[in-house]
C-alpha positions in Angstrom: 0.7 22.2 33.6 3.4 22.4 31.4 4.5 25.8 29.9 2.3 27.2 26.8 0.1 23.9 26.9 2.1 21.8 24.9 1.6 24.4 21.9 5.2 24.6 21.3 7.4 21.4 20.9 10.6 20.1 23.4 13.8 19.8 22.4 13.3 16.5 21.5 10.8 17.3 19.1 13.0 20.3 17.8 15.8 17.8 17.3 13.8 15.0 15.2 12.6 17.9 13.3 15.9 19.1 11.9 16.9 15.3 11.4 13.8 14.5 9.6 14.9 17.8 7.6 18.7 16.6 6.9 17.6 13.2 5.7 15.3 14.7 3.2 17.3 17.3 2.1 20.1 14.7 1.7 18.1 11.9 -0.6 17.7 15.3 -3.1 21.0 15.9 -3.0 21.8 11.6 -3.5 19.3 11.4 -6.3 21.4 14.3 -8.2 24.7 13.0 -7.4 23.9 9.1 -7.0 24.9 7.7 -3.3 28.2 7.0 -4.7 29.4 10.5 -6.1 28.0 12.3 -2.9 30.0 13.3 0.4 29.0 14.3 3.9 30.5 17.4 2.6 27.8 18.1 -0.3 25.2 17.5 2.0 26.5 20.3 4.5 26.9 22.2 1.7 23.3 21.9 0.0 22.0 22.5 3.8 24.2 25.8 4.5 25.9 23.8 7.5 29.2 22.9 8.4 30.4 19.2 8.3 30.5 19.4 12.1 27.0 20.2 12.7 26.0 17.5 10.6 27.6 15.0 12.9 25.1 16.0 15.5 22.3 14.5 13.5 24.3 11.8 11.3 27.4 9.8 12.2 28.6 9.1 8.7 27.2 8.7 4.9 26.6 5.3 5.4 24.4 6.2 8.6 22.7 9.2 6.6 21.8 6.5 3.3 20.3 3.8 5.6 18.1 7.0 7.1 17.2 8.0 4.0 16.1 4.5 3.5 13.9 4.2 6.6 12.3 7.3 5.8 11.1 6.0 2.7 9.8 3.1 4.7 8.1 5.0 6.9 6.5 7.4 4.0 5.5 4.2 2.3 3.8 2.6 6.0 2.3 6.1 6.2 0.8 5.8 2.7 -0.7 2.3 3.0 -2.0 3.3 6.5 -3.9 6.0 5.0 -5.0 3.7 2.4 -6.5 1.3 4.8 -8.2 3.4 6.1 -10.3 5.7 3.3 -10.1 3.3 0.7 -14.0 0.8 0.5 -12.2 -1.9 -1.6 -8.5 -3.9 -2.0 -8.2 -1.9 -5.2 -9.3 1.2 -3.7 -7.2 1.0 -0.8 -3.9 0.3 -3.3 -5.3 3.1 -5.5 -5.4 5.6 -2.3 -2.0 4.7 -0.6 0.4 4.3 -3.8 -0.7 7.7 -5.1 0.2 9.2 -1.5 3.2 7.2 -1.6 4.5 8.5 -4.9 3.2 12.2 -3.9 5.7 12.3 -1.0 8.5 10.4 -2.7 8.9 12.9 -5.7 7.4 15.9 -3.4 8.6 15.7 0.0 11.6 13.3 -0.6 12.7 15.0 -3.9 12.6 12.1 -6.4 14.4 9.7 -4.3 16.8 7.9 -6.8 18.2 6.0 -3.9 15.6 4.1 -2.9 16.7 1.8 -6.5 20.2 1.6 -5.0 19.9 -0.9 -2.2 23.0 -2.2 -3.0 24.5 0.8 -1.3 23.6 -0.7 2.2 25.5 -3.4 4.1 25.5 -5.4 6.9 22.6 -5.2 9.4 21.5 -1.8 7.7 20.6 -3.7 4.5 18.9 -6.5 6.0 16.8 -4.2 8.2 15.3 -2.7 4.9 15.1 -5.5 3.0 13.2 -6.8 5.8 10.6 -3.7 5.6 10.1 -3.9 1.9 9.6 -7.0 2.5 7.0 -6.1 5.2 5.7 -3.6 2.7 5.3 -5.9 -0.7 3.6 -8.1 1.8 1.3 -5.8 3.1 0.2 -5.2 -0.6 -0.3 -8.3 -1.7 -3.0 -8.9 0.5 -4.9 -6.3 -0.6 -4.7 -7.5 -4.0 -6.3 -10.8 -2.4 -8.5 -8.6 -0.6 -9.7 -7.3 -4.1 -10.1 -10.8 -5.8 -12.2 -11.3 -2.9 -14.5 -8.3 -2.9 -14.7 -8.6 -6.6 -12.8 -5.1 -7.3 -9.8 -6.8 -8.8 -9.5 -9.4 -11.9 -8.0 -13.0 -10.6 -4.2 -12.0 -10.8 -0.8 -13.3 -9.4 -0.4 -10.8 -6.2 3.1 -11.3 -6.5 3.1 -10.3 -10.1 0.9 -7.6 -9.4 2.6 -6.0 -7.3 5.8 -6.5 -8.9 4.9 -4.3 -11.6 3.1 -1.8 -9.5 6.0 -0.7 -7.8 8.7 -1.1 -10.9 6.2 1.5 -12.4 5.9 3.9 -9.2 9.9 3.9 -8.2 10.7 3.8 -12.1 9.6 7.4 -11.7 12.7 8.7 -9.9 14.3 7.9 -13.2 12.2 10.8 -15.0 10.3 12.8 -12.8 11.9 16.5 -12.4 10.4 18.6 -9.6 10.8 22.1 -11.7 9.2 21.0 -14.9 5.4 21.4 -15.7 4.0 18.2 -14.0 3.3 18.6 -10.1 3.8 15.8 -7.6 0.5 15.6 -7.3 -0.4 15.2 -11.1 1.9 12.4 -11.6 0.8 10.9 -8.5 -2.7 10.7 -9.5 -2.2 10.1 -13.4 0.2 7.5 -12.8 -1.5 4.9 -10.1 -4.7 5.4 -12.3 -3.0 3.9 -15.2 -0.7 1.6 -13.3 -3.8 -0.3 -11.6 -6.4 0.0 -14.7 -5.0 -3.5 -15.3 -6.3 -4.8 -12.1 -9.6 -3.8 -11.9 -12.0 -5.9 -12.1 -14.5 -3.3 -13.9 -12.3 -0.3 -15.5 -13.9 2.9 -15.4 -14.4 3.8 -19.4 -12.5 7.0 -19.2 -9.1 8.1 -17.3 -9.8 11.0 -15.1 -6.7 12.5 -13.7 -6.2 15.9 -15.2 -3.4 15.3 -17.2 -4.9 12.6 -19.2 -7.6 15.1 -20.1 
């Protein structure tokens, strides 16, 4: 039997931790700055660490952007999983995962302004996230097909649909600021309840997210 039943986590664990912590930290600190105007240094800086301890977790800001990137990736794969899973109808399941997908963009993530600069990437590191957005935009398409199907959604371009789902969610990063009055979770809710009023196939005749009330 291992020592304290597994309770406390290996160094492996310990290690992804702190990672997972740098490349959050670091997208607030490229949203301030923009991925151009921000240095390896900054992001030391921000996390009270010295340049060389960074290189532990990160070998350069071209390595620390394309992480940045995958972790929205996986927040959004996350999201949609969750979605899947609670959500009775295509539109439901939309509903349920975007909302948890903007929640941890402009909570955890710290309004990503990154994730709109995709031209920062090159090479294999671009392809590879073009290729899970791509995964991603798919993914939500067929749920909008799923809700043609099960009646929950009007007949609608998917493509378009989605489109203009997702230039409203990552069009937030834009405006969203973490210390004013609106929470994460406000905005989250408020905002995917307008953004997918359009598509349902029987709109509920009042919003109900508390900051439309």
């Amino acid at each position: 039997m291992s020592r304290w039943g597994n309770a406390l986590p290996n160094r492996e664990e310990q290690v992804e931790t702190k990672r997972k912590a740098i490349i959050r930290e670091a997208a607030r600190v490229f949203s301030r700055r923009g991925s151009h105007g921000t240095s390896l240094d900054d992001v030391a800086e921000r996390l009270g660490v010295s340049k060389a301890a960074l290189y532990r977790y990160v070998q350069s800001k071209q390595d620390l952007l394309h992480a940045c990137h995958q972790e929205a990736m996986e927040i959004a794969r996350e999201s949609m999983d969750r979605g899947e899973a609670e959500g009775r109808t295509g539109l439901e399941k939309i509903r349920i995962g975007m909302a948890d997908y903007l929640r941890e963009m402009i909570g955890a993530m710290g309004v990503p302004v990154l994730i709109l600069e995709e031209n920062a990437l090159t090479g294999f590191q671009a392809q590879e996230i073009l290729r899970l957005r791509d995964e991603f935009e798919t993914r939500m398409r067929r749920l909008v097909e799923e809700g043609i199907a099960d009646g929950s959604i009007v007949q609608v371009n998917p493509k378009l649909a989605i489109f203009s789902l997702l230039g409203a969610v990552h069009w937030v990063t834009k405006w969203y600021a973490p210390e004013g009055s609106w929470t994460a979770d406000e905005v989250a809710d408020a905002l995917i309840e307008v953004a997918t009023r359009g598509l349902a196939a029987r709109p509920e005749e009042a919003l109900t997210a508390r900051l439309h009330r």
